[in-house]
C-alpha positions as a LaTeX table, in Angstrom:
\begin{tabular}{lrrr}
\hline
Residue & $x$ (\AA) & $y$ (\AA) & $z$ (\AA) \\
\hline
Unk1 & 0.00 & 0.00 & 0.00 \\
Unk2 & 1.36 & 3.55 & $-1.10$ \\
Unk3 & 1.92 & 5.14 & 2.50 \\
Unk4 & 1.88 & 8.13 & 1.71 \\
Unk5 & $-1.87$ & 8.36 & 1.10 \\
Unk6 & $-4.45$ & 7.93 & 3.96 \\
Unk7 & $-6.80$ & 5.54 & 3.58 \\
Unk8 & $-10.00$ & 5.47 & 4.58 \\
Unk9 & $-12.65$ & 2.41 & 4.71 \\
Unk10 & $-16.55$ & 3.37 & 4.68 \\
Unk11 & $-18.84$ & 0.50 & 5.75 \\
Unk12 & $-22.41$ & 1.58 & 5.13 \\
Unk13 & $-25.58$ & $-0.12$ & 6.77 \\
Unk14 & $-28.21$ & $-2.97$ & 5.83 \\
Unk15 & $-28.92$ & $-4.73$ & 9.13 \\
Unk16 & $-27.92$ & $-8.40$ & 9.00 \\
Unk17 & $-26.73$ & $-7.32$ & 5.07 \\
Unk18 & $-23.32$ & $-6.59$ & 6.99 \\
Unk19 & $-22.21$ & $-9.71$ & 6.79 \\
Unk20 & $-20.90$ & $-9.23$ & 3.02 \\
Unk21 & $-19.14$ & $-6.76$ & 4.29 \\
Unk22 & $-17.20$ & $-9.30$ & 5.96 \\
Unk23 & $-16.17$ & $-11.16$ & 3.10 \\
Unk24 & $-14.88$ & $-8.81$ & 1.11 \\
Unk25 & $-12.40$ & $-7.61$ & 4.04 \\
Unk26 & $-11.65$ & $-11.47$ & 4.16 \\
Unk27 & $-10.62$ & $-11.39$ & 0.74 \\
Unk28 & $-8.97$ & $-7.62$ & 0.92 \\
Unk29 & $-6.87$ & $-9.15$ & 4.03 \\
Unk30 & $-5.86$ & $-12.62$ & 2.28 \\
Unk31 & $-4.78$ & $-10.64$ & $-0.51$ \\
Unk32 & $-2.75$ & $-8.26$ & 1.59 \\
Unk33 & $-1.65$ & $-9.78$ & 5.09 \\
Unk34 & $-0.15$ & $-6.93$ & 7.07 \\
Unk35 & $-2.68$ & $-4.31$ & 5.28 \\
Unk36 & $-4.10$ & $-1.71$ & 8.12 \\
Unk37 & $-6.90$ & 1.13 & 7.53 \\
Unk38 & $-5.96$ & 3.90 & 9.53 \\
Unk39 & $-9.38$ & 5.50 & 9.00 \\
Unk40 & $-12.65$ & 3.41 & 9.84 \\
Unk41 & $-16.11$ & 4.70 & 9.53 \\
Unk42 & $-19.63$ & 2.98 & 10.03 \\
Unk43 & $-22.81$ & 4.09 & 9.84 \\
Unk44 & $-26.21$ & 1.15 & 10.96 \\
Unk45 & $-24.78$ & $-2.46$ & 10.80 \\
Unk46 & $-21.48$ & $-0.70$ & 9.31 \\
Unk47 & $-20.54$ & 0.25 & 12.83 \\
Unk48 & $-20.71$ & $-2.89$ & 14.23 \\
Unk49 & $-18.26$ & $-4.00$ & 12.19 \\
Unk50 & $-16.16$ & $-0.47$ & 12.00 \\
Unk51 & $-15.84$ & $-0.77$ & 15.57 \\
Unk52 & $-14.96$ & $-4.69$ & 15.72 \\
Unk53 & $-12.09$ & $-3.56$ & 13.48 \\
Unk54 & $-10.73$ & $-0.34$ & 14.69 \\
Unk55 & $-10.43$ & $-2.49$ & 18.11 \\
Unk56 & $-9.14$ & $-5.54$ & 17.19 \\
Unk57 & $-4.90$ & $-5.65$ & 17.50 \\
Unk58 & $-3.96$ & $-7.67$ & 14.68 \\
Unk59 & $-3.93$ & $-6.93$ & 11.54 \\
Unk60 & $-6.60$ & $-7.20$ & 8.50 \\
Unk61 & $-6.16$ & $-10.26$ & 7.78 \\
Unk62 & $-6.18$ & $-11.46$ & 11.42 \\
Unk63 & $-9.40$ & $-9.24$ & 12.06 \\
Unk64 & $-11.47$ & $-10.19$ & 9.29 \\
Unk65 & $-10.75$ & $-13.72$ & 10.00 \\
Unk66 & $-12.42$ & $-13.36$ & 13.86 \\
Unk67 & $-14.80$ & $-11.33$ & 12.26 \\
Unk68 & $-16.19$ & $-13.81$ & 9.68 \\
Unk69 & $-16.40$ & $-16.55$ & 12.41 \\
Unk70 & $-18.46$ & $-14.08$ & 14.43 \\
Unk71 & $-20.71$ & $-13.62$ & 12.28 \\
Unk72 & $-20.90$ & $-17.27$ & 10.98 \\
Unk73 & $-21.76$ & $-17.92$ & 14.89 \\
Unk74 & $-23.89$ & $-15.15$ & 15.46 \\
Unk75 & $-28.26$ & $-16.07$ & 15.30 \\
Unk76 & $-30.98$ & $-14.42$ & 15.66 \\
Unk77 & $-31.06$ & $-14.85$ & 19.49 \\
Unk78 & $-28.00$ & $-12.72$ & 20.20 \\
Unk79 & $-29.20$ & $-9.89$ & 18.33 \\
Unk80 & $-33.06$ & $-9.68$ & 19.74 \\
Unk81 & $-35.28$ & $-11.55$ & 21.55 \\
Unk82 & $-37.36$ & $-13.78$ & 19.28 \\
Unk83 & $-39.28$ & $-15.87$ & 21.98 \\
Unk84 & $-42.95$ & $-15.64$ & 21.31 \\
Unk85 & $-43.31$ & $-13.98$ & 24.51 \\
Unk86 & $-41.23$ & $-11.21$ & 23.96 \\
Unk87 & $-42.75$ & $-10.65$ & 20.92 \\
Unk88 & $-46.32$ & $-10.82$ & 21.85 \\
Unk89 & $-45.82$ & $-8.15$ & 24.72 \\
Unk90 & $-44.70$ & $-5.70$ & 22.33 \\
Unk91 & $-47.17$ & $-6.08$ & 19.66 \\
Unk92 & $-49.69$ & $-5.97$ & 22.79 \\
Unk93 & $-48.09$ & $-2.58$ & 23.78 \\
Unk94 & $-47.81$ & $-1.15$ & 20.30 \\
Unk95 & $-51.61$ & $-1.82$ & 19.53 \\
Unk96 & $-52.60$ & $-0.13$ & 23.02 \\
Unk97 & $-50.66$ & 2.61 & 22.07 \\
Unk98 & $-52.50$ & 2.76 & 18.74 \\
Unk99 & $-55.80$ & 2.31 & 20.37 \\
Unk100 & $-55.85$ & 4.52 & 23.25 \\
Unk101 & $-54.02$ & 7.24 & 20.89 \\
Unk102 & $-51.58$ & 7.71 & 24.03 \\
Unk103 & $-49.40$ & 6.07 & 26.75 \\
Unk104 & $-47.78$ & 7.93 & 29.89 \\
Unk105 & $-44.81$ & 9.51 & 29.03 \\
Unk106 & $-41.68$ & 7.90 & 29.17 \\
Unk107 & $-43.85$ & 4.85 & 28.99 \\
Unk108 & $-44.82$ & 3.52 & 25.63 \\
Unk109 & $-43.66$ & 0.44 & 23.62 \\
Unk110 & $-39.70$ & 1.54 & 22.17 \\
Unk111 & $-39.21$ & 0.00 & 19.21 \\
Unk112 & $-41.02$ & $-3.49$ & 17.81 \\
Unk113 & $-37.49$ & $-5.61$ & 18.75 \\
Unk114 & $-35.84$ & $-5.53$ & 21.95 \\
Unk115 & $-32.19$ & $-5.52$ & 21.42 \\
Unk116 & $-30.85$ & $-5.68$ & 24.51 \\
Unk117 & $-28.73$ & $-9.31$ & 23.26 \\
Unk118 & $-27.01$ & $-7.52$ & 21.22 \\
Unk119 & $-25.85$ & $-5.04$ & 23.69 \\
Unk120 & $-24.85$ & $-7.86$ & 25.83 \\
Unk121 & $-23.21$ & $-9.86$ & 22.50 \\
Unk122 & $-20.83$ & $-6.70$ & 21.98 \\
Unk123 & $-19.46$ & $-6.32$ & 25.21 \\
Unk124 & $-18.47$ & $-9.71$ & 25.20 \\
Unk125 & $-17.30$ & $-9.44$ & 21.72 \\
Unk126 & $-15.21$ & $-6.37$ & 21.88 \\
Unk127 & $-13.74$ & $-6.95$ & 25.87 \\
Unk128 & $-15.24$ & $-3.96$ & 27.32 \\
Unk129 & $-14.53$ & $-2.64$ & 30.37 \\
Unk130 & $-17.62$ & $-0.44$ & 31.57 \\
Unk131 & $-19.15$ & $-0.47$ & 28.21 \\
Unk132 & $-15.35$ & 1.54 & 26.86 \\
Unk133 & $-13.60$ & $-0.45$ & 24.11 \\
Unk134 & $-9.66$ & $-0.14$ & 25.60 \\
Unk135 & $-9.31$ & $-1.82$ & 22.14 \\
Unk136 & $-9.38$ & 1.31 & 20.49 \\
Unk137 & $-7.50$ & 3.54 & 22.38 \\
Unk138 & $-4.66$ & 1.29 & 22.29 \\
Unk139 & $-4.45$ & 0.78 & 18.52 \\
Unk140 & $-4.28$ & 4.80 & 18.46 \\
Unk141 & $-1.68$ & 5.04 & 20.90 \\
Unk142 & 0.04 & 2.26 & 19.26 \\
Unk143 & $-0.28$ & 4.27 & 15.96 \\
Unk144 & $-2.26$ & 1.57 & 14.49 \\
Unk145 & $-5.34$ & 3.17 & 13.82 \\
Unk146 & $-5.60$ & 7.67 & 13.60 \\
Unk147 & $-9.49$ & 7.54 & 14.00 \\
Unk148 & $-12.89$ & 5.28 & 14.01 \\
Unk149 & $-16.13$ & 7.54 & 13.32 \\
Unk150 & $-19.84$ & 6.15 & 14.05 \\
Unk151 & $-22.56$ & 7.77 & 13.00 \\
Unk152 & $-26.26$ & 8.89 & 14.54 \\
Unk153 & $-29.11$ & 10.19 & 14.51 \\
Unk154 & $-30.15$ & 12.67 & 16.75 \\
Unk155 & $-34.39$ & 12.27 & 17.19 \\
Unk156 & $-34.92$ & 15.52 & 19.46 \\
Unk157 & $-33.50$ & 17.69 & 16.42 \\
Unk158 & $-32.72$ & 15.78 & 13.41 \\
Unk159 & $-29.19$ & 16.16 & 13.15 \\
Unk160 & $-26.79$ & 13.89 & 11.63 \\
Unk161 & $-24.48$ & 13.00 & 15.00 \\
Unk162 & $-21.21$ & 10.87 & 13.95 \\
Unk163 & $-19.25$ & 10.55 & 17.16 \\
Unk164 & $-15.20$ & 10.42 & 16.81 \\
Unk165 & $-12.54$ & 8.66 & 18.48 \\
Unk166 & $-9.20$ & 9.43 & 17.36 \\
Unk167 & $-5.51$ & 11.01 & 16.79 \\
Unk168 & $-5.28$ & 15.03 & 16.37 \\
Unk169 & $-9.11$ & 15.48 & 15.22 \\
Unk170 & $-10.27$ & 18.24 & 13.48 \\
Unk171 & $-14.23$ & 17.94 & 14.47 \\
Unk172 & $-16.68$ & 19.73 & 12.01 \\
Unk173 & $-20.02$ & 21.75 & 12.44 \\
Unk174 & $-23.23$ & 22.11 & 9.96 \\
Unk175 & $-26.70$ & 22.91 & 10.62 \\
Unk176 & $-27.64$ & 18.94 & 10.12 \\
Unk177 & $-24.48$ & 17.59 & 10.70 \\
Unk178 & $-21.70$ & 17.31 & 13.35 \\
Unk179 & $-18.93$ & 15.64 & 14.42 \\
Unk180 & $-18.11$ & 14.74 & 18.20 \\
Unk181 & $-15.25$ & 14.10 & 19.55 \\
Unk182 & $-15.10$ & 11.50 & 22.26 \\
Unk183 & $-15.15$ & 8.03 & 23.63 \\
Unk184 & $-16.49$ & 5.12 & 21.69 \\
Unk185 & $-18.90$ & 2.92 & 23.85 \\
Unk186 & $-21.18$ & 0.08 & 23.02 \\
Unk187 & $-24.02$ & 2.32 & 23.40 \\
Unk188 & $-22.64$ & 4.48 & 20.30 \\
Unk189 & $-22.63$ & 1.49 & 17.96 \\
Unk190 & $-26.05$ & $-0.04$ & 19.17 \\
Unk191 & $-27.81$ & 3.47 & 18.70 \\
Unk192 & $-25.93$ & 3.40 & 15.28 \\
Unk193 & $-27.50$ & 0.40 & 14.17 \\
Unk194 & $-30.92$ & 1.13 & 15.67 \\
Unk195 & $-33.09$ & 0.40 & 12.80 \\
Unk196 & $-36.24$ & 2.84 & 12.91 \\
Unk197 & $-39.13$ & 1.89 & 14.85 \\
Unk198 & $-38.00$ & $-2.16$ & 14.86 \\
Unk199 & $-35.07$ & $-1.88$ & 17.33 \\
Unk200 & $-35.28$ & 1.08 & 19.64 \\
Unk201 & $-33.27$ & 4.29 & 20.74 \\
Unk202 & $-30.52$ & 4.29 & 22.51 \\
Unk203 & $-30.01$ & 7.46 & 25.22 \\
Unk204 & $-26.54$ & 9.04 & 25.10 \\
Unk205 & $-26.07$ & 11.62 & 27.60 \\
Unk206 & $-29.33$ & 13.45 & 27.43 \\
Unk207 & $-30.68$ & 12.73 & 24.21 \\
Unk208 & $-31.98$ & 9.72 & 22.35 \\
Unk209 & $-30.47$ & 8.37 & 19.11 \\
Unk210 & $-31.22$ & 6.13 & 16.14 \\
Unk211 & $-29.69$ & 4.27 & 13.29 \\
Unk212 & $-26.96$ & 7.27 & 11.14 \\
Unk213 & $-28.61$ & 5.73 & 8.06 \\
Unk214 & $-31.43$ & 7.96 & 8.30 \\
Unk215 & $-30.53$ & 11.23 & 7.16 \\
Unk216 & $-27.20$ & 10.20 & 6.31 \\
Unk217 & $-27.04$ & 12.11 & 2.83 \\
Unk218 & $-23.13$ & 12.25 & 2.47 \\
Unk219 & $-22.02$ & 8.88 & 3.99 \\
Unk220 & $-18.77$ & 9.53 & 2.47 \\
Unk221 & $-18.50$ & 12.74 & 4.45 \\
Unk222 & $-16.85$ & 11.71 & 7.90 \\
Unk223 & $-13.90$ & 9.80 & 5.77 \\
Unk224 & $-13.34$ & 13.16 & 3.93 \\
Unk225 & $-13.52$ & 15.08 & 6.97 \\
Unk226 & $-10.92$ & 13.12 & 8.91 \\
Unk227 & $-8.48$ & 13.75 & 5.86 \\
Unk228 & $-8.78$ & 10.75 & 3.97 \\
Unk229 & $-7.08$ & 10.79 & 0.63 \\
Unk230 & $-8.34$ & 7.50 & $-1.00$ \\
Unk231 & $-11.67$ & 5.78 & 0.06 \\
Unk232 & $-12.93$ & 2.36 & 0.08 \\
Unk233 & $-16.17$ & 2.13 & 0.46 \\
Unk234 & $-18.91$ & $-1.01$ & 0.94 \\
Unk235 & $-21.89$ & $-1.00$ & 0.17 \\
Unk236 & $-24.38$ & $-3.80$ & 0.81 \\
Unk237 & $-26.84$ & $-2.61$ & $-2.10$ \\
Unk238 & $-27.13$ & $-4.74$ & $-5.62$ \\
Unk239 & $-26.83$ & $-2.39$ & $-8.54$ \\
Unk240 & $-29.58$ & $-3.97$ & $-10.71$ \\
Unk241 & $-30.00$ & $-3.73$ & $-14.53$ \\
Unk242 & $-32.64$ & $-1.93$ & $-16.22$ \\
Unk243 & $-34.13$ & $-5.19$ & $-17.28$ \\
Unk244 & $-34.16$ & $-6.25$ & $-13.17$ \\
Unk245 & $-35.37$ & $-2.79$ & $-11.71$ \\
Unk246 & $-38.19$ & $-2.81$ & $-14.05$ \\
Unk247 & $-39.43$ & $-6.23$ & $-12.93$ \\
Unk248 & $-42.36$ & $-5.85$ & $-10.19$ \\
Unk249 & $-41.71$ & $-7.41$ & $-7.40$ \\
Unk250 & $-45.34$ & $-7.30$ & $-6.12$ \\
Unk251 & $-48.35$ & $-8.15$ & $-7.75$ \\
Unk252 & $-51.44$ & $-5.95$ & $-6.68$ \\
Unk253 & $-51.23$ & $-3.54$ & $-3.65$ \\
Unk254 & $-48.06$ & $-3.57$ & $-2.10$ \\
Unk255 & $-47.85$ & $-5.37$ & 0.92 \\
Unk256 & $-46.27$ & $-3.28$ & 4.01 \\
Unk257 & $-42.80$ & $-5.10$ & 3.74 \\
Unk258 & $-42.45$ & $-3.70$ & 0.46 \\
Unk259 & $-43.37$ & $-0.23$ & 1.51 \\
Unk260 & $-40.83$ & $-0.69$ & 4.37 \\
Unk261 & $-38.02$ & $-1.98$ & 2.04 \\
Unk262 & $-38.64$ & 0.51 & $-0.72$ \\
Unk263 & $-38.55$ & 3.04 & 2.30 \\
Unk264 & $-35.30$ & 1.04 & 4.09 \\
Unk265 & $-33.23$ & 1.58 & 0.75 \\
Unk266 & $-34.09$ & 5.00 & 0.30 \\
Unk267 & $-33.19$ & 6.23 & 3.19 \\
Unk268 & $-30.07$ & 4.04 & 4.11 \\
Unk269 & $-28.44$ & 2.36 & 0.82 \\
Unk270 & $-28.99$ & 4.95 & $-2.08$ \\
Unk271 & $-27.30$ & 7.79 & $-0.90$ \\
Unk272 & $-23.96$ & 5.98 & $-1.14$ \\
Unk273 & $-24.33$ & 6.25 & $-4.42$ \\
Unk274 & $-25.24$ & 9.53 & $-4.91$ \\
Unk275 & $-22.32$ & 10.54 & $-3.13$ \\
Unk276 & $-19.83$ & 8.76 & $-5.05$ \\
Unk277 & $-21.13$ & 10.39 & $-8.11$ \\
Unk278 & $-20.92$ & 13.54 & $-6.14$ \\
Unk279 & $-16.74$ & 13.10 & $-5.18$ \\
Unk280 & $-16.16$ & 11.50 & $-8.51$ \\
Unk281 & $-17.22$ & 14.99 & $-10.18$ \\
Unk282 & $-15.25$ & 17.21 & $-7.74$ \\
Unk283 & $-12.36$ & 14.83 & $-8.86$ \\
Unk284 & $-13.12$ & 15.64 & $-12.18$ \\
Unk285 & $-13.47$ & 19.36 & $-11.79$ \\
Unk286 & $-9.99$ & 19.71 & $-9.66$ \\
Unk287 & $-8.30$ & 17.31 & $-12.22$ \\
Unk288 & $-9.46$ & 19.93 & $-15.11$ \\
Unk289 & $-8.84$ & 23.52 & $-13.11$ \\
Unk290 & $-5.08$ & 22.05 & $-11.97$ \\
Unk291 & $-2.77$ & 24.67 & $-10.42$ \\
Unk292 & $-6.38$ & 27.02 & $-10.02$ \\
Unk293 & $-7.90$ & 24.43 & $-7.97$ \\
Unk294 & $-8.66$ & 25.94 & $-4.74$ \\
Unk295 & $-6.06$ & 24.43 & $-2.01$ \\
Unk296 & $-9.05$ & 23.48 & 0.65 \\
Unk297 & $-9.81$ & 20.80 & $-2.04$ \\
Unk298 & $-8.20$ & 18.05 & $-2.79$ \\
Unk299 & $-9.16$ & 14.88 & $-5.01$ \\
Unk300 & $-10.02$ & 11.78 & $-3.28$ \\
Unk301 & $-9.32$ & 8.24 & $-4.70$ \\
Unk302 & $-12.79$ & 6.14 & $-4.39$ \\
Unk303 & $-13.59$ & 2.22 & $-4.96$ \\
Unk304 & $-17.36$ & 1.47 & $-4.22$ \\
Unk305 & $-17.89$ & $-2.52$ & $-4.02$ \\
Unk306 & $-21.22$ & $-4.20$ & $-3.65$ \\
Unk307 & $-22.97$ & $-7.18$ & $-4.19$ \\
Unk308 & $-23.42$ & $-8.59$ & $-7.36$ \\
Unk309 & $-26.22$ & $-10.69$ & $-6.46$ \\
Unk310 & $-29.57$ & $-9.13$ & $-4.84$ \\
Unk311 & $-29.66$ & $-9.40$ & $-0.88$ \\
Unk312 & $-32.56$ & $-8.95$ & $-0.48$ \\
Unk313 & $-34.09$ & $-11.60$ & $-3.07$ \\
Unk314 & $-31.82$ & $-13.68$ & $-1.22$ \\
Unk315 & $-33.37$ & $-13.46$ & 1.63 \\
Unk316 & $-36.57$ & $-15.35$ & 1.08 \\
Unk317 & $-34.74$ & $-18.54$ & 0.67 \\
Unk318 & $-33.95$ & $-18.26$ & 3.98 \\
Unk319 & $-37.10$ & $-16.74$ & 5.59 \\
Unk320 & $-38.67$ & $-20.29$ & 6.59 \\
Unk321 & $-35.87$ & $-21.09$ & 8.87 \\
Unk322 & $-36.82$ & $-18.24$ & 10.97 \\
Unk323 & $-37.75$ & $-18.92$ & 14.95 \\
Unk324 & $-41.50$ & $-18.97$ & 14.84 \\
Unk325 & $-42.57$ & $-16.13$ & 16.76 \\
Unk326 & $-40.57$ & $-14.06$ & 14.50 \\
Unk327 & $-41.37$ & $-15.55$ & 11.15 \\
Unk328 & $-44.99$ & $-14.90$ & 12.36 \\
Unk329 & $-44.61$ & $-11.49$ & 13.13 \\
Unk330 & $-42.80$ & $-10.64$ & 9.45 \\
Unk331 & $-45.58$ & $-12.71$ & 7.78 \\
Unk332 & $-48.02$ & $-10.56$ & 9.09 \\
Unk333 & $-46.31$ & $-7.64$ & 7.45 \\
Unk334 & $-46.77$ & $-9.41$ & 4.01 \\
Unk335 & $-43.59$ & $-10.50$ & 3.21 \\
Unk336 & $-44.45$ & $-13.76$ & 1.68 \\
Unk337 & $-46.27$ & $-11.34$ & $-0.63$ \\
Unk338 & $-43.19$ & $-9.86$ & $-2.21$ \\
Unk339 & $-40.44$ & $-11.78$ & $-4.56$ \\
Unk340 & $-37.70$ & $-8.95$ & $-2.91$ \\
Unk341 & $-38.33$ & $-8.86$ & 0.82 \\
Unk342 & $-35.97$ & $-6.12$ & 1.43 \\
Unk343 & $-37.04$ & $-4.82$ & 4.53 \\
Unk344 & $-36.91$ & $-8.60$ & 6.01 \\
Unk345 & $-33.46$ & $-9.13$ & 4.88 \\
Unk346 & $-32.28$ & $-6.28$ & 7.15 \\
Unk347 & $-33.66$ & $-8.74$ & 10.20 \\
Unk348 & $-32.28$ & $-11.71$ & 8.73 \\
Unk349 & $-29.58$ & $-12.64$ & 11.19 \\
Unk350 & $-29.78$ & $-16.40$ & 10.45 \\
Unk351 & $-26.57$ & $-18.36$ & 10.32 \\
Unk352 & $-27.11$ & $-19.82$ & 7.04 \\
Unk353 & $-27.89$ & $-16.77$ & 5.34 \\
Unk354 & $-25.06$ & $-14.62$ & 6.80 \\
Unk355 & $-22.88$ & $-17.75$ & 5.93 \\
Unk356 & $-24.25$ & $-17.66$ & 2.36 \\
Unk357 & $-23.60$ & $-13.42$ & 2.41 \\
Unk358 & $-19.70$ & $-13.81$ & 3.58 \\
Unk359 & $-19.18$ & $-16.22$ & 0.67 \\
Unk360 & $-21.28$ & $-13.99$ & $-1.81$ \\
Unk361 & $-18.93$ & $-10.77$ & $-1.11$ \\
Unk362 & $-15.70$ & $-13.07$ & $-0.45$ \\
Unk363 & $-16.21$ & $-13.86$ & $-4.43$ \\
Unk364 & $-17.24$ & $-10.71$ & $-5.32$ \\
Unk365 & $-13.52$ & $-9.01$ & $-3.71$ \\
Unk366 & $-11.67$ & $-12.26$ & $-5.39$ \\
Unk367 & $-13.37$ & $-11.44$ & $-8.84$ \\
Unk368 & $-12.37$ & $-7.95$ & $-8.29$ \\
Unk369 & $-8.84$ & $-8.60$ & $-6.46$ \\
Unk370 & $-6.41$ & $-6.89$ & $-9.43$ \\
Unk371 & $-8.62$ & $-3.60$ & $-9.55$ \\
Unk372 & $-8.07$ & $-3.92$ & $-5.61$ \\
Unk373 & $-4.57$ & $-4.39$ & $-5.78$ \\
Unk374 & $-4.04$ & $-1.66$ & $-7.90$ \\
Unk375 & $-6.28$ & 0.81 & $-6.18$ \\
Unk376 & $-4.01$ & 0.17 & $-3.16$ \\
Unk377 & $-0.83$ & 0.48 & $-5.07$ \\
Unk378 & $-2.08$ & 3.68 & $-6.91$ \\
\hline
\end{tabular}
């Protein structure tokens, strides 16, 4: 890897989708043992495995390898509970709520899922000691790692929250978005990854937050901000054909999991792309104006690499093996009814899917290893 250039990885969201995340740094670390990212950044399910990485003490190859047998472990148990009595209560205290048009405040149902296992899950994962990752701190002391960057969002005011642990930061300030400097905790990458009304807000210091996808317009951003100078970014999105996008998935009226999935990739997986158009331009524009380019700019290598199979198709060749109460529950929101359950697939956290996700982007990286190797090298 040139050294010269900072490197930056970007790991976007997609609930249990993560997992081919996983493979491709599997592949990206087999390819180049010794390889480290000084610059990590995860927004949703991204900063579960951002932070697994910018604590972990080996190198890339050494860390992807844990990771992918984490994952290949994980179920559905240690991310929510899925025991039919769980379940019930909350659908019980959601439908109050919706019947009595109010609850006591401070009271209501929060969020469909409780995710409290998965709270638990990550402090066993990542060795914490009073919910701090020491992993972190000592990579950045060691000089292993300048900075790891989760993102929010902030419900009281809308704001686009991306919380900062790192080496000589340079925090920035916009209407919508900020960045904080500070201590990592569990709590920062379970609000992260708090998937709208499904898993519920986390409270950090005074104010609630939810899953960074949200109104995460620039998810590119924080890597920029922290000084990166080439970006690798992940995205857990297919890129369909025309021929693919214009096949219906639905027949009739759409069914709510294909309102929520059409809504879920939206809000959490399109705007990578966007923004990747966006830098690519601005690379294009300083490349043209040369020696007039104004010197606060500066172009940005990029690699976006995503699925080349649909995820989210995927998952409904997996949705039978789900524990009862919750295959019930996603049933209800229809989607049996669609060919693309999209919205399911972000809930998917079964072992045999995730296993069948790692493999999907471990082949994807390996079909893709010389542009890889040569983005590195660049």
């Amino acid at each position: 890897m040139s050294p010269e250039k900072k490197t930056a990885l970007v790991l976007t969201g997609g609930g249990a989708r993560a997992a081919y995340q996983v493979g491709l740094l599997r592949c990206l670390g087999k390819r180049s043992p010794g390889l480290r990212i000084p610059i990590i950044t995860g927004t949703s399910a991204g900063a579960i495995n951002a932070a697994f990485l910018a604590a972990h003490r080996g190198t890339l190859d050494s860390a992807a390898e844990e990771l992918s047998e984490l994952w290949t472990d994980l179920t559905t148990e240690q991310v929510f509970r899925v025991d039919s009595r769980s379940l019930v209560r909350k659908v019980i205290g959601w439908g109050a709520r919706l019947l009595s048009g109010s609850f006591p405040k401070g009271r209501g149902p929060r969020g469909l899922l409780d995710t409290e296992p998965l709270a638990d899950y990550l402090r066993k994962t990542l060795r914490c000691v009073d919910d701090e990752i020491p992993g972190i701190e000592e990579n950045l002391d060691a000089g292993r790692l300048q900075a790891l960057a989760l993102t929010t969002l902030k419900y009281a005011t809308g704001q686009t929250v991306t919380w900062v642990q790192g080496c000589e930061l340079e925090t920035w300030e916009r209407p919508m978005r900020l960045g904080v400097a500070g201590r990592i905790t569990v709590d920062h990458i379970v609000a992260s990854a708090a998937l709208p009304l499904a898993f519920p807000a986390v409270q950090l210091g005074t104010a609630w937050y939810g899953d960074g996808g949200i109104r995460m317009l620039n998810p590119l951003g924080p890597a920029v901000h922290l000084g990166a100078e080439r970006i690798l970014a992940i995205s857990t999105r297919h890129r369909k054909t025309l021929e693919e996008a214009s096949e219906p998935a639905v027949r009739g009226y759409p069914p709510a999991a294909q309102v929520l999935g059409s809504m879920m990739n939206a809000v959490f997986l399109d705007a990578l792309d966007h923004d990747a158009a966006h830098l690519e331009r601005v690379n294009l524009l300083l490349e043209r104006a040369g020696d007039a380019a104004p010197p606060d700019l500066r172009q940005i290598d990029l690699m976006v690499l995503r699925p080349s199979e649909d995820l989210g198709k995927l998952a409904a060749e997996f949705e039978p093996k789900l524990p009862k109460g919750m295959r019930f529950l996603t049933r209800g929101w229809g989607t049996k009814e669609t060919k693309s359950p999209d919205f399911l697939s972000l809930l998917m956290f079964q072992r045999d899917y995730l296993k069948r996700l790692i493999e999907i982007g471990e082949r994807d990286a390996e079909e893709r290893s010389d542009e890889l190797m040569r983005f590195f090298a660049s």
